[in-house]
C-alpha positions as CSV (number, residue, x, y, z in Angstrom):
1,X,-30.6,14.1,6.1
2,X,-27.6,15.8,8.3
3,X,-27.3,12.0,10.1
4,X,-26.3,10.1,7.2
5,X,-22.9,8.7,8.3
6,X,-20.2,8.7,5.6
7,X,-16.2,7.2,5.9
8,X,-14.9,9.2,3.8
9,X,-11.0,8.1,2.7
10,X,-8.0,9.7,2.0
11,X,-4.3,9.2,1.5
12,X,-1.2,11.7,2.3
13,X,2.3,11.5,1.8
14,X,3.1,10.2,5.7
15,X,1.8,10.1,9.3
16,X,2.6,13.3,10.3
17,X,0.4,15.1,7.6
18,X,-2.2,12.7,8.2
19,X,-2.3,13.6,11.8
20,X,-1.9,17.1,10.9
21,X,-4.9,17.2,8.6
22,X,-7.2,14.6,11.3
23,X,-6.2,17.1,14.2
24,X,-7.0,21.0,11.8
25,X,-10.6,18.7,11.4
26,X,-11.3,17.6,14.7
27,X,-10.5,21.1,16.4
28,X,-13.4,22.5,13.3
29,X,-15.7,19.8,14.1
30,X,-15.9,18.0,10.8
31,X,-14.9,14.8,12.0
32,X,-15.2,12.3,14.7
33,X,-12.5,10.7,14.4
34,X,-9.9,9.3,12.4
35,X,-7.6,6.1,11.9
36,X,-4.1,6.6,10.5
37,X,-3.3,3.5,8.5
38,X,0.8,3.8,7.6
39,X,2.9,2.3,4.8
40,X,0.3,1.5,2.3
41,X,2.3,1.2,-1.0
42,X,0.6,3.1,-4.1
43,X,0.8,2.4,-7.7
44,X,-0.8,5.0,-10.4
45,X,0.3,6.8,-13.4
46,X,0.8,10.4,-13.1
47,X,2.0,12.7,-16.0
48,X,2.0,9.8,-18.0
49,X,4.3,8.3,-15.8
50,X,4.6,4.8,-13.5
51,X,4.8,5.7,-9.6
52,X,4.8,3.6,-7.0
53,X,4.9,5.5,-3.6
54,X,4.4,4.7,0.2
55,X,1.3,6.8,1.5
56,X,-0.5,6.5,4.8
57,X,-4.5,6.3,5.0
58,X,-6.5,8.8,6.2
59,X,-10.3,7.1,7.5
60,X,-12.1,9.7,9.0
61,X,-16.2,9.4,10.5
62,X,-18.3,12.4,9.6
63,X,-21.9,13.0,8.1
64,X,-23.0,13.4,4.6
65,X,-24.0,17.2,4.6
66,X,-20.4,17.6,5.9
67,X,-18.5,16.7,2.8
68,X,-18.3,19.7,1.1
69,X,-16.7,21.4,3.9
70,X,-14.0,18.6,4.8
71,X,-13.1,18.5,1.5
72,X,-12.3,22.1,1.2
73,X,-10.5,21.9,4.5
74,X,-9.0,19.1,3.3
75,X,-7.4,20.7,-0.3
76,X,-6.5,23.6,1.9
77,X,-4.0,21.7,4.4
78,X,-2.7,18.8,2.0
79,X,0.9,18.9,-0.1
80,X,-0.8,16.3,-3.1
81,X,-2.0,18.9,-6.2
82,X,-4.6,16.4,-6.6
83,X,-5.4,14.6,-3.2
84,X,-7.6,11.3,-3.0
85,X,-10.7,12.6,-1.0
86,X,-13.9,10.3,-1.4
87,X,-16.9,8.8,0.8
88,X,-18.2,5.9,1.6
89,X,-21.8,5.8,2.6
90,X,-22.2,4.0,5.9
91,X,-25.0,1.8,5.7
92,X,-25.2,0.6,9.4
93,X,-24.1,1.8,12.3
94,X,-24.2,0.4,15.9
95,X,-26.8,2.7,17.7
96,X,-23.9,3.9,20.8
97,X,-21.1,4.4,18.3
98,X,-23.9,6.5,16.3
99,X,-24.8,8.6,18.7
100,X,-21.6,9.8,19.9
101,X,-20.2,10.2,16.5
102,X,-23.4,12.5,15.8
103,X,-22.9,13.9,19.7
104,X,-19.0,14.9,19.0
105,X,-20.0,16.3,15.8
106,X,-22.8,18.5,17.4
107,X,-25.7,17.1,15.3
108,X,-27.7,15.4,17.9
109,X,-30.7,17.6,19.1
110,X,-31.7,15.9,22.3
């Protein structure tokens, strides 16, 4: 169902890419909106080796059937080889908030 909100979560090397990426997605319509969360510290392994990095948090509001598309967009604009891009099914939403989200994203068909 193309109204099935989604968060869908994603980190980048600072808060200029993040708002680089958040504004490339809002001028195509894929998103909402987004919240830039700076200075999360990250700890993983990559190439077998121990990294611990400061990233920001991408959140951005979109649709389900979306996805595919952000994603792509996504891969496309970031600098990461392998970029944290997932969603989180929104199970509730309040009505208003809802409505616009779906409104901005041209999905509503009053």
């Amino acid at each position: 169902m193309s109204d099935e909100l989604c968060l869908v979560y994603v980190t980048t090397k600072d808060a200029e890419q993040a708002k680089s990426i958040s504004y490339h997605l809002l001028k195509k319509k894929l998103i909402a909106c987004s919240n830039i969360i700076p200075n999360m510290s990250s700890n993983y392994f990559w190439n077998g080796k121990f990294e611990n990095s400061n990233e920001c948090v991408l959140l951005l509001k979109t649709t389900n059937n979306l996805f595919n598309k952000l994603e792509t967009e996504i891969e496309n604009q970031h600098s990461y080889d392998c970029p944290c891009i997932f969603s989180i099914p929104i199970q509730n939403c309040g009505k208003k908030y809802k409505q616009w989200l779906l409104t901005q994203l041209g999905e509503v068909n009053d």
